[in-house]
C-alpha positions as MATLAB code, in Angstrom:
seq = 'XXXXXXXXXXXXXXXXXXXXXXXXXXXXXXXXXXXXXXXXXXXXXXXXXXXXXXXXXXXXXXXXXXXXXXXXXXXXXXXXXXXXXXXXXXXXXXXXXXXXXXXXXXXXXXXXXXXXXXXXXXXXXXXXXXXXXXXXXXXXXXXXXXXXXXXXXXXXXXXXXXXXXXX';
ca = [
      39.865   57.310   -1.716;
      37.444   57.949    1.221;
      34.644   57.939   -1.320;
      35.380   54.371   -3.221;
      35.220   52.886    0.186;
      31.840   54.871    1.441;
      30.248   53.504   -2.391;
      31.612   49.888   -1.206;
      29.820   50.073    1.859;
      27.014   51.510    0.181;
      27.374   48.588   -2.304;
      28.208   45.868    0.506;
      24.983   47.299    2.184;
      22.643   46.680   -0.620;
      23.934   43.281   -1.048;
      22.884   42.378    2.375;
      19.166   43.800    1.766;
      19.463   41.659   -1.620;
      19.992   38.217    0.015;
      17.254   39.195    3.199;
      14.816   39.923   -0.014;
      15.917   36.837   -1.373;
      15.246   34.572    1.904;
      12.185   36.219    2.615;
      10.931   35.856   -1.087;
      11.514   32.027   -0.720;
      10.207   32.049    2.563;
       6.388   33.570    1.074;
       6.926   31.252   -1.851;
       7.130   27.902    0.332;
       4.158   29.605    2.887;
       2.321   30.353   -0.166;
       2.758   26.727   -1.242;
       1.690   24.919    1.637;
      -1.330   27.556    1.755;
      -2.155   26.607   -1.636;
      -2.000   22.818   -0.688;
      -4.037   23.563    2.531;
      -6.756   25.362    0.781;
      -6.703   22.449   -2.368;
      -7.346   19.873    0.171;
     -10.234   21.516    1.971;
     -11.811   22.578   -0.889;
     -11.496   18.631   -2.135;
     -12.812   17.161    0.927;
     -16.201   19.601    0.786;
     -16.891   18.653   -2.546;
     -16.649   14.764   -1.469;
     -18.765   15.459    1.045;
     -20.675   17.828   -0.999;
     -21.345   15.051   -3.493;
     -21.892   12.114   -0.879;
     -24.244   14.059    0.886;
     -26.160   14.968   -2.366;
     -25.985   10.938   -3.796;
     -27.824   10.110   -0.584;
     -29.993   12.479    0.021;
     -31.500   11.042   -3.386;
     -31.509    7.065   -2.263;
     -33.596    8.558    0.928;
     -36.205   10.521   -0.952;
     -36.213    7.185   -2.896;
     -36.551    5.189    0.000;
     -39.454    7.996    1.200;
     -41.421    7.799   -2.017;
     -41.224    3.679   -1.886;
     -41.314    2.653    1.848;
     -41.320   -0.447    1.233;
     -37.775   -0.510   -0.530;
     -36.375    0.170    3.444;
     -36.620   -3.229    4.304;
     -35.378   -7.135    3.195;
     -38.618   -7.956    0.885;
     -41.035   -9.641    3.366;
     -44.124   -9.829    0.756;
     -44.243  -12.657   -2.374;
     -44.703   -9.753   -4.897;
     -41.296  -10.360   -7.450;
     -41.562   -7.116   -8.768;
     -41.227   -5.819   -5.150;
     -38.633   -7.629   -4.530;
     -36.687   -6.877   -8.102;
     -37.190   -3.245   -6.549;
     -35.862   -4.108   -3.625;
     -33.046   -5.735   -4.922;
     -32.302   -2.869   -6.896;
     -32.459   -0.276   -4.504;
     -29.963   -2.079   -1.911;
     -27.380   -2.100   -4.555;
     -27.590    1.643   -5.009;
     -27.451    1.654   -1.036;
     -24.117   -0.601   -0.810;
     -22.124    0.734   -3.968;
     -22.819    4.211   -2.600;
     -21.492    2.659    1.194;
     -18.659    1.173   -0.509;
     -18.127    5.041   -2.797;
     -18.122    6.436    1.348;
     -15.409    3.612    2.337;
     -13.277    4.497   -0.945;
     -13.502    7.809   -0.087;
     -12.561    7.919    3.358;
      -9.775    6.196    3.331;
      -6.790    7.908    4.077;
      -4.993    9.663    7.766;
      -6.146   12.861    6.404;
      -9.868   11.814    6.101;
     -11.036   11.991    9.623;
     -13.997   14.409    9.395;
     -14.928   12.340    6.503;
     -15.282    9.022    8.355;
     -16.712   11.307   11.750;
     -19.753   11.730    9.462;
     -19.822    9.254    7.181;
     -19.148    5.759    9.133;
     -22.690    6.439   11.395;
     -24.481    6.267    7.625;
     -22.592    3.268    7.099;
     -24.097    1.643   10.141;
     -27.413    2.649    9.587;
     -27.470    1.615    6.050;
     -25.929   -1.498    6.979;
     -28.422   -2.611   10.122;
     -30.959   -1.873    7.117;
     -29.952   -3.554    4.071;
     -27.634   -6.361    6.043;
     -29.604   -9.347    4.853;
     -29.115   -8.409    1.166;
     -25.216   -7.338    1.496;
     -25.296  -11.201    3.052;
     -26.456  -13.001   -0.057;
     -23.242  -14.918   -1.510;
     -24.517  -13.200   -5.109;
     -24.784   -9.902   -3.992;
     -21.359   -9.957   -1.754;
     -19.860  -11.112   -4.799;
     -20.541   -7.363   -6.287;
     -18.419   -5.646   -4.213;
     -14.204   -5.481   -3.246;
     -12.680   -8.165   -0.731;
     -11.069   -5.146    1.175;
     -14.927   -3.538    1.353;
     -16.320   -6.884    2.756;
     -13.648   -7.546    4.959;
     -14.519   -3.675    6.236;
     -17.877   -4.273    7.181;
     -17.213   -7.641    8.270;
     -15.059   -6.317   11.112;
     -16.430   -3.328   11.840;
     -20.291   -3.917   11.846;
     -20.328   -7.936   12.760;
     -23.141   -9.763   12.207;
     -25.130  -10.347   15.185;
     -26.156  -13.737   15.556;
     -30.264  -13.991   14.924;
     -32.434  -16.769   13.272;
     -32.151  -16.556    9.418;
     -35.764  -15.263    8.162;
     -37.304  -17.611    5.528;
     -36.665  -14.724    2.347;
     -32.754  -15.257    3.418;
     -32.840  -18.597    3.378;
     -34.979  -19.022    0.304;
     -32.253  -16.644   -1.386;
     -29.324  -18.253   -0.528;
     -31.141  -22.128   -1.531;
     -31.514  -20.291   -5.091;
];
């Protein structure tokens, strides 16, 4: 009899190691999980800034090559100007792209970086973004953005802005 009771030991024993597999097994599969959903998100938010930082490295070589695409058309010429126009939409849908993108708790270093472009871009291209046509081409919740967050300072309206907004 001695012996059936040593093998249920031995068989209680093995039981134990069993379940502390068991636990630890599901304890790897939920670290492994939240690694996997740790490394996912990283890898995501590189490429976005991966691909923002490549989008606008292009609009300044643009804006390097054409200097005079940097600033609210001051010259008569309309093709200029149609140029102009042009380029300052590829500026604001790319600063509204940034906005989309960093929205979001988790998007901190994203903002960090991005929202001084967003400044910049905006102190450059303000005059156009404040044509009622142009404004128009963008999302309330984007206008309402900049509106709060890079105000207007008040400054006398320059004669292409008020010849634009007269059209």
């Amino acid at each position: 009899m001695a012996a059936l009771v040593e093998g249920s030991d031995v068989m209680t024993m093995w039981t134990e190691v069993q379940v502390i597999a068991d636990v630890a097994a599901g304890i790897g599969i939920v670290l492994t999980l939240f690694y996997s959903i740790w490394s996912f998100r990283t890898t995501l938010r590189d490429s976005y800034y991966a691909e923002l930082d490549r989008i606008y490295f292009d609009l300044l070589k643009l804006g390097l090559e054409r200097p005079y695409l940097l600033e609210f058309p001051k010259s008569p010429d309309p093709e200029k100007a149609r140029e102009y126009d042009a380029y300052a939409f590829m500026v604001w849908n790319f600063v509204e792209t940034v906005f989309d993108r960093c929205q979001g708790w988790s998007k901190r270093r994203l903002r960090e970086t991005w929202f001084p472009v967003i400044a910049a871009e905006n102190a450059r291209h303000r005059d156009w973004f404040d044509v009622p046509e142009n404004r128009r081409k963008f999302k309330e919740h984007f206008c309402q953005f900049i509106e709060k967050r890079y105000p207007t300072p008040l400054r006398p309206e320059s004669p292409q802005r008020r010849q634009k907004r007269v059209r």
